[in-house]
Jmol script that loads the backbone (N, CA, C; Angstrom):
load data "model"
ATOM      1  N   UNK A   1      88.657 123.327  81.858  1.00  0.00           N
ATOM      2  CA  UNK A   1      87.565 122.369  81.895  1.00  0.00           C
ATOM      3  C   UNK A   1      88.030 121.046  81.285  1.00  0.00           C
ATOM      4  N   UNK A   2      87.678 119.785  81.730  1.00  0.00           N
ATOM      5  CA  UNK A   2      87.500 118.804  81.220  1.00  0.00           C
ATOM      6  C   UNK A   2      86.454 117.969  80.360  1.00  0.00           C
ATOM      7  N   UNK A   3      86.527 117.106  79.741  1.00  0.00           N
ATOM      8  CA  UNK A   3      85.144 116.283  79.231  1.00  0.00           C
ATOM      9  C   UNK A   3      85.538 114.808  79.763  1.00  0.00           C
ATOM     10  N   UNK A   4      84.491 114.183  79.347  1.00  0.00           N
ATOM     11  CA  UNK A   4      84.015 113.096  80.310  1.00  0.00           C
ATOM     12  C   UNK A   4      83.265 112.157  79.380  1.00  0.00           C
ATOM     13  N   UNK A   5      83.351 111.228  78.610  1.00  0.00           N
ATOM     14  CA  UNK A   5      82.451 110.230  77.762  1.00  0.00           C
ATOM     15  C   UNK A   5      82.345 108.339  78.275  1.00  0.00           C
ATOM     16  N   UNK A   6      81.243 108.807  78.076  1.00  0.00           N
ATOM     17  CA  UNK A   6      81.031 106.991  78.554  1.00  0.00           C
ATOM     18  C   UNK A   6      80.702 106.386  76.842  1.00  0.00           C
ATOM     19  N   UNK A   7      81.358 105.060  77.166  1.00  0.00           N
ATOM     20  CA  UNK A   7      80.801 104.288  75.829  1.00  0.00           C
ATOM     21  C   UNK A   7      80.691 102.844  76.174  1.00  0.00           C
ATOM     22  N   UNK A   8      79.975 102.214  75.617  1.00  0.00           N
ATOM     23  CA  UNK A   8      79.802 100.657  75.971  1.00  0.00           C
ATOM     24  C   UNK A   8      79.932  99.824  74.831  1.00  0.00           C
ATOM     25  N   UNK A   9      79.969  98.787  75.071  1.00  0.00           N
ATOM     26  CA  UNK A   9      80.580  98.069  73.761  1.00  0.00           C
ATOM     27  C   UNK A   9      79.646  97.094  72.796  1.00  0.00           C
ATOM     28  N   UNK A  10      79.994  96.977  71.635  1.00  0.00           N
ATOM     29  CA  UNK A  10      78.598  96.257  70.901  1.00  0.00           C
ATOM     30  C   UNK A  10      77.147  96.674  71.178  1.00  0.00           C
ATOM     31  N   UNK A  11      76.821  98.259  70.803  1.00  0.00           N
ATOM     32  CA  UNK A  11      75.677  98.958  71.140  1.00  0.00           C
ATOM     33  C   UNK A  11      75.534 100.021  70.035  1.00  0.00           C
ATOM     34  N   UNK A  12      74.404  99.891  69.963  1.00  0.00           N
ATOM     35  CA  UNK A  12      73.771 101.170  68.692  1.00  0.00           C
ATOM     36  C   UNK A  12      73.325 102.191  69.798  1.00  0.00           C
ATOM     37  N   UNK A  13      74.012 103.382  70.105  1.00  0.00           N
ATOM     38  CA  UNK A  13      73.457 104.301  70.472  1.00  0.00           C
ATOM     39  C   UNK A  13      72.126 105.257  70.001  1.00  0.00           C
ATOM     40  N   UNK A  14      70.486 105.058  71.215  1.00  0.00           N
ATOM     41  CA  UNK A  14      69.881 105.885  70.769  1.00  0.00           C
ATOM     42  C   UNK A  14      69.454 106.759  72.182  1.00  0.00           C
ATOM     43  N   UNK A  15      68.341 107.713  71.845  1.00  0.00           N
ATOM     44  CA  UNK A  15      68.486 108.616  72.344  1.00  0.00           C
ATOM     45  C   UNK A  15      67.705 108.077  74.121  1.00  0.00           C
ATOM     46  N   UNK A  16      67.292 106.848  73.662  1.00  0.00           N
ATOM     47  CA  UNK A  16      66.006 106.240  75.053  1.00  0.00           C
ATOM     48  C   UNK A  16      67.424 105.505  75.726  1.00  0.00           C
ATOM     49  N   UNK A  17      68.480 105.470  75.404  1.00  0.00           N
ATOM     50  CA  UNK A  17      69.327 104.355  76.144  1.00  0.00           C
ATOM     51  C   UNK A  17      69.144 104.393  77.437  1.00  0.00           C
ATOM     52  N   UNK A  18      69.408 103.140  78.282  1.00  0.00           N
ATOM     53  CA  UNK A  18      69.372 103.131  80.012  1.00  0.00           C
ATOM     54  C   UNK A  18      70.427 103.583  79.845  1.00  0.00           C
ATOM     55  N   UNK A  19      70.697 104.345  81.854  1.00  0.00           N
ATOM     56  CA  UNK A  19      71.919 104.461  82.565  1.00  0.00           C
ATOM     57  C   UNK A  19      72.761 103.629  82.433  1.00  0.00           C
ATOM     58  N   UNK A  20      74.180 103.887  82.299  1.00  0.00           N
ATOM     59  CA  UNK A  20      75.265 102.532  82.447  1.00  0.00           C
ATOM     60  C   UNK A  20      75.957 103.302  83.649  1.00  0.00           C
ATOM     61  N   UNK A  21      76.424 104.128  83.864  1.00  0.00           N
ATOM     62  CA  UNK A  21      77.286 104.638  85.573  1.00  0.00           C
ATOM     63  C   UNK A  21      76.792 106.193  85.860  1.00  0.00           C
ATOM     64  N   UNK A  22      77.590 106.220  86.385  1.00  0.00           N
ATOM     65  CA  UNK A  22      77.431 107.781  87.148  1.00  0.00           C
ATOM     66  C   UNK A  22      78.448 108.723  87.173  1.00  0.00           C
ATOM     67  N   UNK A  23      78.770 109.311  87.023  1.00  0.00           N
ATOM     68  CA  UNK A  23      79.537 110.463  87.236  1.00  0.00           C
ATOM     69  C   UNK A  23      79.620 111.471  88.409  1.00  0.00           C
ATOM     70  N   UNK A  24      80.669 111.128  89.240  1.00  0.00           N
ATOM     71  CA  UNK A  24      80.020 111.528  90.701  1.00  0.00           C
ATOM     72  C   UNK A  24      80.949 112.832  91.262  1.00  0.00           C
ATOM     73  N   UNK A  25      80.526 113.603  92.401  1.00  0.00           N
ATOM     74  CA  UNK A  25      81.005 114.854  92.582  1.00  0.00           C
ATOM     75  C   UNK A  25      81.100 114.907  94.668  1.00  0.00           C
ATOM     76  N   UNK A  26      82.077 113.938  94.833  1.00  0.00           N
ATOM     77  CA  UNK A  26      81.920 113.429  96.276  1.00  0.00           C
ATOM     78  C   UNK A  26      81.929 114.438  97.311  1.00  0.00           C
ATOM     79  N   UNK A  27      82.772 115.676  97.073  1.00  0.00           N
ATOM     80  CA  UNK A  27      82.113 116.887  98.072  1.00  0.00           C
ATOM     81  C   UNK A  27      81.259 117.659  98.140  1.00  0.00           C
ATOM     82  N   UNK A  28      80.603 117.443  96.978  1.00  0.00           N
ATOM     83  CA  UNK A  28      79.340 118.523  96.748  1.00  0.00           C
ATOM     84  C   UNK A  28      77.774 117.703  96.717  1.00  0.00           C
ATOM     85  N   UNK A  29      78.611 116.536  96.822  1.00  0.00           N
ATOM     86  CA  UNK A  29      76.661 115.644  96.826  1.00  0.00           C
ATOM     87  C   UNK A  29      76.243 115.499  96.086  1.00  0.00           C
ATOM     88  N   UNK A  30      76.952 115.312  94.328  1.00  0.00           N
ATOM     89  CA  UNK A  30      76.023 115.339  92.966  1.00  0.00           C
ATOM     90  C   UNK A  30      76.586 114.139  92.488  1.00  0.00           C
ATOM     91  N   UNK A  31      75.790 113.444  91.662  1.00  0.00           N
ATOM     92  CA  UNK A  31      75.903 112.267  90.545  1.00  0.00           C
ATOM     93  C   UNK A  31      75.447 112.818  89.134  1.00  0.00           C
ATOM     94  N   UNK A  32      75.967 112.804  88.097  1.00  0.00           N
ATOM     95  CA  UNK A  32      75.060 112.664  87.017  1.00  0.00           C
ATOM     96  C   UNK A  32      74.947 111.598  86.610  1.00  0.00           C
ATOM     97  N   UNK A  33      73.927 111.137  85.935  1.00  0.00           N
ATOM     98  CA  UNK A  33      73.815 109.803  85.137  1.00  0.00           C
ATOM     99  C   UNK A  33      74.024 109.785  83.714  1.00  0.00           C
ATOM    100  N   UNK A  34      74.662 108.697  83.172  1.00  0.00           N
ATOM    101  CA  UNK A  34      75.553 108.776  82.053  1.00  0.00           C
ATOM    102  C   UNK A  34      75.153 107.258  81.049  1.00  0.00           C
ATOM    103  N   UNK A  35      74.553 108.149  80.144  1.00  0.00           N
ATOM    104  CA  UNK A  35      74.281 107.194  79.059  1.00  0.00           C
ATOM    105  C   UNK A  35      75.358 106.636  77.884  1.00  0.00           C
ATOM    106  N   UNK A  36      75.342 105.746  77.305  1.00  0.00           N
ATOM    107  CA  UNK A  36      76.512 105.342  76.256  1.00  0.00           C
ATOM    108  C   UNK A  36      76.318 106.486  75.104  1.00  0.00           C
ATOM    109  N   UNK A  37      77.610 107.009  74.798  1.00  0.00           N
ATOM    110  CA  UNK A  37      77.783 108.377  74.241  1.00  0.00           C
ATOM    111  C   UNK A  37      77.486 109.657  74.433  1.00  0.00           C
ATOM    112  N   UNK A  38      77.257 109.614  76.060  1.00  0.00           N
ATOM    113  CA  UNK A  38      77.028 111.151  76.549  1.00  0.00           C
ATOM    114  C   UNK A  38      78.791 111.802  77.093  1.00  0.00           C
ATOM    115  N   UNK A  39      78.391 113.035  76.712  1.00  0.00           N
ATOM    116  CA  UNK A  39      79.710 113.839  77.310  1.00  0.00           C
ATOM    117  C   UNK A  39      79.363 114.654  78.333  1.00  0.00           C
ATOM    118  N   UNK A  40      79.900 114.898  78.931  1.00  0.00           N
ATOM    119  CA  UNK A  40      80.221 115.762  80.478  1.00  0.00           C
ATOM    120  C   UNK A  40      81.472 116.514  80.782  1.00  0.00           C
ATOM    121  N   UNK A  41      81.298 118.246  80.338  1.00  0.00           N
ATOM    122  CA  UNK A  41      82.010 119.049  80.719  1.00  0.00           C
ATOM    123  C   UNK A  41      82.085 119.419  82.089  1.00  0.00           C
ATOM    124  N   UNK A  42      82.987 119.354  82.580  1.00  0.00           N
ATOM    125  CA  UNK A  42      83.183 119.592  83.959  1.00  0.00           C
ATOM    126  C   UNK A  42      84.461 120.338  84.247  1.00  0.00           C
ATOM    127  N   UNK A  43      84.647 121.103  85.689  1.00  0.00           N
ATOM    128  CA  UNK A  43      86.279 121.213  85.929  1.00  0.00           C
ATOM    129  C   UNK A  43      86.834 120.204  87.140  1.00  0.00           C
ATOM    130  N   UNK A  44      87.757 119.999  86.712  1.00  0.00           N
ATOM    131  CA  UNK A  44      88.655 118.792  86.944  1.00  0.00           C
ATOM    132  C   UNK A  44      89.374 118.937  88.567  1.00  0.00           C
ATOM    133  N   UNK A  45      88.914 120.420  89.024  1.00  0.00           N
ATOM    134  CA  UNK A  45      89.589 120.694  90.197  1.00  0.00           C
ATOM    135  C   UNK A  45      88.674 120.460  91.174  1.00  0.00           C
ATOM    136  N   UNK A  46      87.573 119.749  90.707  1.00  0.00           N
ATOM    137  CA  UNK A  46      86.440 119.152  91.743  1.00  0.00           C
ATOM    138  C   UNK A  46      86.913 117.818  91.963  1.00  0.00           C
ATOM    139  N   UNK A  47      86.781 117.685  93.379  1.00  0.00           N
ATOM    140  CA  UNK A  47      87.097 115.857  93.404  1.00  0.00           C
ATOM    141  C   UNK A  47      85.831 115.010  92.420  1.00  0.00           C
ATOM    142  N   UNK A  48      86.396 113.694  91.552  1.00  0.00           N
ATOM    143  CA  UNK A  48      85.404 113.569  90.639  1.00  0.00           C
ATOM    144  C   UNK A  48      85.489 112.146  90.779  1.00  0.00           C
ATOM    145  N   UNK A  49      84.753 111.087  90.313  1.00  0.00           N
ATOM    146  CA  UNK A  49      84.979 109.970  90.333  1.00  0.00           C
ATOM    147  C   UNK A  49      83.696 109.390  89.463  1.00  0.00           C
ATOM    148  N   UNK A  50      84.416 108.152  88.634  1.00  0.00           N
ATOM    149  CA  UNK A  50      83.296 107.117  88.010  1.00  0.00           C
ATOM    150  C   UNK A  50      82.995 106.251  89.054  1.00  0.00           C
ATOM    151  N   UNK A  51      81.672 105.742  88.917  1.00  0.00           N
ATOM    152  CA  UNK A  51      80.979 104.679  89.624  1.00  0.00           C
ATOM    153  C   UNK A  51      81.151 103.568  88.754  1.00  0.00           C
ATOM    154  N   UNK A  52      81.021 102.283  89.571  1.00  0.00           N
ATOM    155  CA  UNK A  52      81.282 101.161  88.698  1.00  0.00           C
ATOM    156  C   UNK A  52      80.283 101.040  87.890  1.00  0.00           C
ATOM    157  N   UNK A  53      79.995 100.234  87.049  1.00  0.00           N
ATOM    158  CA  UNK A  53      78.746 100.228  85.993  1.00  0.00           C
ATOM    159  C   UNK A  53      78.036  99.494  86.717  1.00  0.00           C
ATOM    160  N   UNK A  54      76.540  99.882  86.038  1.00  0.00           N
ATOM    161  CA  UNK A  54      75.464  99.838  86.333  1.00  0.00           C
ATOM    162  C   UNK A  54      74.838  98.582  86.438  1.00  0.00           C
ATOM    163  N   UNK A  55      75.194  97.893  85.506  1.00  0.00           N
ATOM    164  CA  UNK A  55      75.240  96.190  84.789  1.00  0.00           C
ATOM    165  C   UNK A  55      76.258  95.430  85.096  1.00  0.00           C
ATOM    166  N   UNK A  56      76.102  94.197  85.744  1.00  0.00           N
ATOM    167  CA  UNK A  56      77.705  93.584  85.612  1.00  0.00           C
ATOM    168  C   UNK A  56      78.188  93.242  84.821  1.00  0.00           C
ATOM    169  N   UNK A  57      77.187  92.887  83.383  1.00  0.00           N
ATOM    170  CA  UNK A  57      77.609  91.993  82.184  1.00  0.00           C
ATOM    171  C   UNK A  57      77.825  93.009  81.221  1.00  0.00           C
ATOM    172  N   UNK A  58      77.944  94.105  81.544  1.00  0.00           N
ATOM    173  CA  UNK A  58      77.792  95.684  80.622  1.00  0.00           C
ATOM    174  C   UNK A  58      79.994  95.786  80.694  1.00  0.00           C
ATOM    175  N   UNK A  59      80.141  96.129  79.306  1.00  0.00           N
ATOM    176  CA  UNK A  59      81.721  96.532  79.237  1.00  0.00           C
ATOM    177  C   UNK A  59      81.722  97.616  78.762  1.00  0.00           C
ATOM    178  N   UNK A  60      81.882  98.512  80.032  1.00  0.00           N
ATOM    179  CA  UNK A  60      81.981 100.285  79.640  1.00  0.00           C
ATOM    180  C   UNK A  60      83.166 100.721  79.409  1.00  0.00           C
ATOM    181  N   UNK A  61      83.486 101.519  78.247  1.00  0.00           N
ATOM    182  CA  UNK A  61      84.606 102.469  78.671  1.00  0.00           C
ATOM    183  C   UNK A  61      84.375 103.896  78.658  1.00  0.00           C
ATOM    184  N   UNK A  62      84.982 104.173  79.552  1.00  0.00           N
ATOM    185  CA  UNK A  62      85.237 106.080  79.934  1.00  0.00           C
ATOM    186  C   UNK A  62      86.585 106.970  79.381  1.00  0.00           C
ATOM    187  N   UNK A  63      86.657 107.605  78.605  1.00  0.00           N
ATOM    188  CA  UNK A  63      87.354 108.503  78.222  1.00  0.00           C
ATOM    189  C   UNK A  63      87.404 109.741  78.651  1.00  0.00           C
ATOM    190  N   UNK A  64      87.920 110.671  79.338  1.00  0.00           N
ATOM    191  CA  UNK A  64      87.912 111.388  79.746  1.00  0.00           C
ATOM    192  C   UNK A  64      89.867 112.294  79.261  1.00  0.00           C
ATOM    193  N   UNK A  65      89.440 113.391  79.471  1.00  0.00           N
ATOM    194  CA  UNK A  65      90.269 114.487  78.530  1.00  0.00           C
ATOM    195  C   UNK A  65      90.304 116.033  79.260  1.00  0.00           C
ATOM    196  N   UNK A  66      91.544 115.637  79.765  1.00  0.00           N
ATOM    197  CA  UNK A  66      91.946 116.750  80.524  1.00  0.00           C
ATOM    198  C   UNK A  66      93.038 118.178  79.515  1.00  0.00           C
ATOM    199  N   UNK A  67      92.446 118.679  79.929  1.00  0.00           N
ATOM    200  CA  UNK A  67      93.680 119.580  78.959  1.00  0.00           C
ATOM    201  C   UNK A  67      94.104 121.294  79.542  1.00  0.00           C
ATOM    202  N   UNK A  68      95.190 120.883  79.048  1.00  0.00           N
ATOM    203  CA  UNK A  68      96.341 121.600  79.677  1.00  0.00           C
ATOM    204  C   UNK A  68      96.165 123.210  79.511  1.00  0.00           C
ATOM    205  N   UNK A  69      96.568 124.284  80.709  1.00  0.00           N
ATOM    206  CA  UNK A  69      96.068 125.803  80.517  1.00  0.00           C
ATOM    207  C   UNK A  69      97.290 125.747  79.544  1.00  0.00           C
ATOM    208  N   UNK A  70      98.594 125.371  79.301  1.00  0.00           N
ATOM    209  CA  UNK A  70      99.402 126.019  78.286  1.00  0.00           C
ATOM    210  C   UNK A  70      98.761 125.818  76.746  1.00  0.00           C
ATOM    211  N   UNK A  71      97.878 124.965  76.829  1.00  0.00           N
ATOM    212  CA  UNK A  71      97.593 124.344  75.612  1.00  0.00           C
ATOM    213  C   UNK A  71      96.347 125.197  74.560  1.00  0.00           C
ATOM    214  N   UNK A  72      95.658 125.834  76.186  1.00  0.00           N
ATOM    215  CA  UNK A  72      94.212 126.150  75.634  1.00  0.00           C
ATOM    216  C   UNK A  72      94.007 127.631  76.104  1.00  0.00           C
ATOM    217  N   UNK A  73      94.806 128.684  75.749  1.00  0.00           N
ATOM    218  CA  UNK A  73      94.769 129.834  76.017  1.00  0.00           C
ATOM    219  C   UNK A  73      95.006 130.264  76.719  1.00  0.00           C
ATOM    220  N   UNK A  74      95.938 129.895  77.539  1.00  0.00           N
ATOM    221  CA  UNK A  74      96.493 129.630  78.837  1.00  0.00           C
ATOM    222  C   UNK A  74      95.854 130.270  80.139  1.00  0.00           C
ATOM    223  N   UNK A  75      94.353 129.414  79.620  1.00  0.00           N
ATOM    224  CA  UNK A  75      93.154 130.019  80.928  1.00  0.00           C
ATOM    225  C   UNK A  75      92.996 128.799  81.820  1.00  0.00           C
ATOM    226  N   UNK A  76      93.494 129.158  83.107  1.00  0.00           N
ATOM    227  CA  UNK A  76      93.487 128.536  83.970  1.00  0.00           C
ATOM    228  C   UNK A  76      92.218 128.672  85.074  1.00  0.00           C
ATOM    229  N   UNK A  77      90.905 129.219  84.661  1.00  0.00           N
ATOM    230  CA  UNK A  77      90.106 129.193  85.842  1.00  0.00           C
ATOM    231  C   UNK A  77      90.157 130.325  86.568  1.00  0.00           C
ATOM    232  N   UNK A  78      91.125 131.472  86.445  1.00  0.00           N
ATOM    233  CA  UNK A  78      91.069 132.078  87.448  1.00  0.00           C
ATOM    234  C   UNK A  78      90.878 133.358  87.108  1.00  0.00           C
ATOM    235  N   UNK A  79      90.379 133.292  85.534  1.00  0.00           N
ATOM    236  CA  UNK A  79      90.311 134.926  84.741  1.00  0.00           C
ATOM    237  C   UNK A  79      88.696 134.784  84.476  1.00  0.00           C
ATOM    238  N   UNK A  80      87.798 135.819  86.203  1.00  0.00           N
ATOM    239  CA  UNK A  80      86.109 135.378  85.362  1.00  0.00           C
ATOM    240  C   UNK A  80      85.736 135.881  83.885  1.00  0.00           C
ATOM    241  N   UNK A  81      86.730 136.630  82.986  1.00  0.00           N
ATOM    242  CA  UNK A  81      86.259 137.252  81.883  1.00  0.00           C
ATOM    243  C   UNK A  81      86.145 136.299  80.585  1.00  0.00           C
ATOM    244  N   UNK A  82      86.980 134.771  81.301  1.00  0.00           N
ATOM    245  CA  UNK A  82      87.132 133.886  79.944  1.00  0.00           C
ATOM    246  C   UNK A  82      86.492 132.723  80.135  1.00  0.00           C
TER     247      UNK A  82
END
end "model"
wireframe off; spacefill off
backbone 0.3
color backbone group
């Protein structure tokens, strides 16, 4: 699995914040919407893509964190017991 964080810049994160992008899932037909300091676990073997931001005058950044089966128990997705 991966994670997924949006953050925007010069902002007090609260819990009412607007949308700043999307988080999108282009073969399956899904978006989530993504507030400044939300995370999003996902797996990474889905085609995935950020949308541009929401705002033009808005400076988002996305962090996102892939990590490696040697790294993390070396579960690759393909054992349903883990």
């Amino acid at each position: 699995m991966s994670i997924v964080q949006a953050h925007i810049d010069n902002h007090n994160y609260q819990i009412d914040d607007r949308i700043v992008c999307y988080f999108a899932f282009p073969r399956i037909g899904v978006s989530v919407a993504l507030r400044p300091g939300d995370f999003l676990l996902f797996n990474p073997t889905e085609p995935h893509c950020v949308s541009s931001r929401c705002r033009a005058d808005d400076d988002i950044y996305i962090i996102s964190s892939y990590l490696k089966t040697a790294i993390v128990g070396l579960n690759d997705n393909t054992n349903p017991i883990v």
